[in-house]
TIMARZA-435245 format. One line per field, with one value per residue (C-alpha): residue in three letters; x, y, z; residue number from 0. Coordinates in nm, 2 decimals. Example, Ala and Ser with C-alpha at 12.3 -4.5 7.8 and 13.67 -1.06 7.14 Angstrom:
BEGIN
residu <- c(ala	ser)
east <- c(1.23	1.37)
north <- c(-0.45	-0.11)
up <- c(0.78	0.71)
num <- c(0	1)
//
This chain:
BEGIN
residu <- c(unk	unk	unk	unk	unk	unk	unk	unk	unk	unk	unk	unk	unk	unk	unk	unk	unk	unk	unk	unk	unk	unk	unk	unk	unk	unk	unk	unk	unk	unk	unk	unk	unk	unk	unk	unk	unk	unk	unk	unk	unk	unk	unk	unk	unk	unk	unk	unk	unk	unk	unk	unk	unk	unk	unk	unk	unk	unk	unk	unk	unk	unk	unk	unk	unk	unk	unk	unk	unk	unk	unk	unk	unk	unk	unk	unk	unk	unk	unk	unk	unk	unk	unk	unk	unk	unk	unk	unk	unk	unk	unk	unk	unk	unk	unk	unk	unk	unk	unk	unk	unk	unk	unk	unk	unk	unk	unk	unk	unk	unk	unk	unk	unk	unk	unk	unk	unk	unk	unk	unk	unk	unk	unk	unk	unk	unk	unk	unk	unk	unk	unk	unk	unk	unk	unk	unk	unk	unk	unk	unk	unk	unk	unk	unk	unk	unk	unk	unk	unk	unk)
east <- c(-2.23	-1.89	-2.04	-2.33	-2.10	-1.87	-2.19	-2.30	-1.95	-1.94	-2.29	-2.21	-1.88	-2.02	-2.22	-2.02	-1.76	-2.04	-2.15	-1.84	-1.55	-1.16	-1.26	-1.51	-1.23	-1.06	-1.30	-1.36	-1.00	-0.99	-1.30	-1.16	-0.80	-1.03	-1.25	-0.88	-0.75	-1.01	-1.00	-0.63	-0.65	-0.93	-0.71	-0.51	-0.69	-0.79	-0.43	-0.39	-0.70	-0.53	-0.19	-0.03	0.13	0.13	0.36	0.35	0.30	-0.02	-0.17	-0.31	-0.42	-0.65	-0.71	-1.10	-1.21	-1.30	-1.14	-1.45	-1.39	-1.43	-1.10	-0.85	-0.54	-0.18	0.06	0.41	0.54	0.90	1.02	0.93	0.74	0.41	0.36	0.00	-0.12	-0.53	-0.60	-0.97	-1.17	-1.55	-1.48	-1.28	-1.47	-1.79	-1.61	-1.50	-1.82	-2.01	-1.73	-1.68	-1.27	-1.23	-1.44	-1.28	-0.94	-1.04	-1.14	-0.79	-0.58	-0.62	-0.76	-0.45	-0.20	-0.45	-0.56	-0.18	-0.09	-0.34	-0.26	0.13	0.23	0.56	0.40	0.47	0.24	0.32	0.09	0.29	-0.03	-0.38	-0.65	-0.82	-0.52	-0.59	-0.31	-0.33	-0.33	-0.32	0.04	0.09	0.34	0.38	0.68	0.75	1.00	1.31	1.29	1.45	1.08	1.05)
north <- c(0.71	0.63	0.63	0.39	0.15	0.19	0.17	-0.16	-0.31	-0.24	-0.43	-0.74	-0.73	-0.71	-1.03	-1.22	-1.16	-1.21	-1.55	-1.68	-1.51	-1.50	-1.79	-1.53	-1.18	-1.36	-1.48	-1.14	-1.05	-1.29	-1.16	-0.83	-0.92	-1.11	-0.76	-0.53	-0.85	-0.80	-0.41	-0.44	-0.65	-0.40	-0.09	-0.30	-0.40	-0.02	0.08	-0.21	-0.10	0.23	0.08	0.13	-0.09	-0.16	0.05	0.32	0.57	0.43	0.34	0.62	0.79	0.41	0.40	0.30	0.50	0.89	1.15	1.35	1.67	1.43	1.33	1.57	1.43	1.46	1.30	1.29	1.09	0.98	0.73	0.41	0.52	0.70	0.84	0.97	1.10	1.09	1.33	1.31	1.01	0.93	0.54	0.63	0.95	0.70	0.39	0.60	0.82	0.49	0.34	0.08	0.13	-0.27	-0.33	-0.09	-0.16	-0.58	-0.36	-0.11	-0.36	-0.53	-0.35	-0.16	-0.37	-0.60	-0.40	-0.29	-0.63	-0.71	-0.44	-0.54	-0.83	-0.64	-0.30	-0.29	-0.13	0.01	0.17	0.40	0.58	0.52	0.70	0.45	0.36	0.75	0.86	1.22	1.09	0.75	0.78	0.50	0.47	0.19	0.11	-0.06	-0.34	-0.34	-0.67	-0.83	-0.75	-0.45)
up <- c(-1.20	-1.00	-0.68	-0.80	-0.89	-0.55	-0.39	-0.57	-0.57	-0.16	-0.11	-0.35	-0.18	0.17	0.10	0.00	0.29	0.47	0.31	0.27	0.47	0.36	0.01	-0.05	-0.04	-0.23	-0.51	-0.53	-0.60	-0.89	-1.01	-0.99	-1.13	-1.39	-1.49	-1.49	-1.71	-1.97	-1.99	-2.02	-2.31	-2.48	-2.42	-2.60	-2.90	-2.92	-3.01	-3.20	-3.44	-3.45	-3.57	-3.21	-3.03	-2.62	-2.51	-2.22	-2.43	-2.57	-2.19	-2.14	-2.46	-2.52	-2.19	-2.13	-1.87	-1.92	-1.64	-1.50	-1.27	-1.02	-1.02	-0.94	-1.04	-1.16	-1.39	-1.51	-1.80	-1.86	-2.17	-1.91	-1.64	-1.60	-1.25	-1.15	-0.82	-0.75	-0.50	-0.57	-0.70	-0.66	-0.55	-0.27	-0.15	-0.17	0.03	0.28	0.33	0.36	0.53	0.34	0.26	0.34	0.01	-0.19	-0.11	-0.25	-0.58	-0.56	-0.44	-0.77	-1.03	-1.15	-1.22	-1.37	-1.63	-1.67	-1.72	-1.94	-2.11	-2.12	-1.94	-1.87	-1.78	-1.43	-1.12	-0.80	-0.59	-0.34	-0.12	-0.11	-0.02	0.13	0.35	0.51	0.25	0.12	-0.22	-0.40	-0.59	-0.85	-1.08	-1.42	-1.54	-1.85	-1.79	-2.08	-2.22	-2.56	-2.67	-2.57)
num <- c(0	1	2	3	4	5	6	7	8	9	10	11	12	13	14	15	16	17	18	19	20	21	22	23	24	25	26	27	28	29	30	31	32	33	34	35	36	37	38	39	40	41	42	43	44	45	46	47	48	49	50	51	52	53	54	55	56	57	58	59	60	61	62	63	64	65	66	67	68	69	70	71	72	73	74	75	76	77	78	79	80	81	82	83	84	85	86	87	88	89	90	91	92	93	94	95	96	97	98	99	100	101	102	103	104	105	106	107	108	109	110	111	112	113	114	115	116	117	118	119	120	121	122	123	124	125	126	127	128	129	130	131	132	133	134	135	136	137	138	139	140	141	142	143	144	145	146	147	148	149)
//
């Protein structure tokens, strides 16, 4: 199922780079920053209807999207920070196959920190490698900012 939707993101993405050029790329990183926006905000609401609040140590527990074998992956957790490397994942492996790693990187570019931001506006994102920047690994790391708030 990941590589279907790699697949279909690459062709609508392709189109409408095609269609429209640079307004287009970056329509689709709004869109994009849009979609990780809105799962964000549902991881959210998923801790929230389990009495948990948006903290770092509820990201990942709510988090909306189920780790197949497909991904091979690490992860270290600290009180503020969660550090993850992906050495594996079926998007990339599928954009680069295809050779589409210019589409994917208008969906990995953004979709991170969106979805940590909607998930905390002061949970932070940093993505340190990438995969589909010929990286060994894509190593990210979320940091939750110290605030009054928080």
């Amino acid at each position: 199922m990941f590589n279907l939707a790699a697949e279909l993101f690459a062709e609508v993405a392709k189109e409408i780079t095609k269609e429209f050029g640079k307004e287009g790329e970056e329509a689709i990183r709004r869109g994009v920053r849009n979609f990780g926006k809105k799962r964000g905000e549902s991881i959210a609401r998923r801790a929230a209807a389990d009495g948990k609040s948006n903290t770092i140590e509820n990201y990942l527990p709510y988090y909306d999207m189920e780790r197949s074998e497909l991904f091979q992956y690490d992860t270290e957790e600290s009180e503020d920070t969660i550090d993850q490397h992906f050495y594996q994942c079926p998007f990339a492996e599928t954009w680069i196959k295809n050779g589409d790693q210019k589409f994917g990187k208008l969906y990995c570019d953004e979709v991170d920190d969106a979805i940590s931001k909607g998930f905390n506006p002061c949970l932070t994102h940093t993505c340190h490698t990438h995969l589909l920047y010929g990286d060994s690994c894509c190593h990210m790391s979320f940091t939750l900012k110290k605030t009054k708030k928080t």
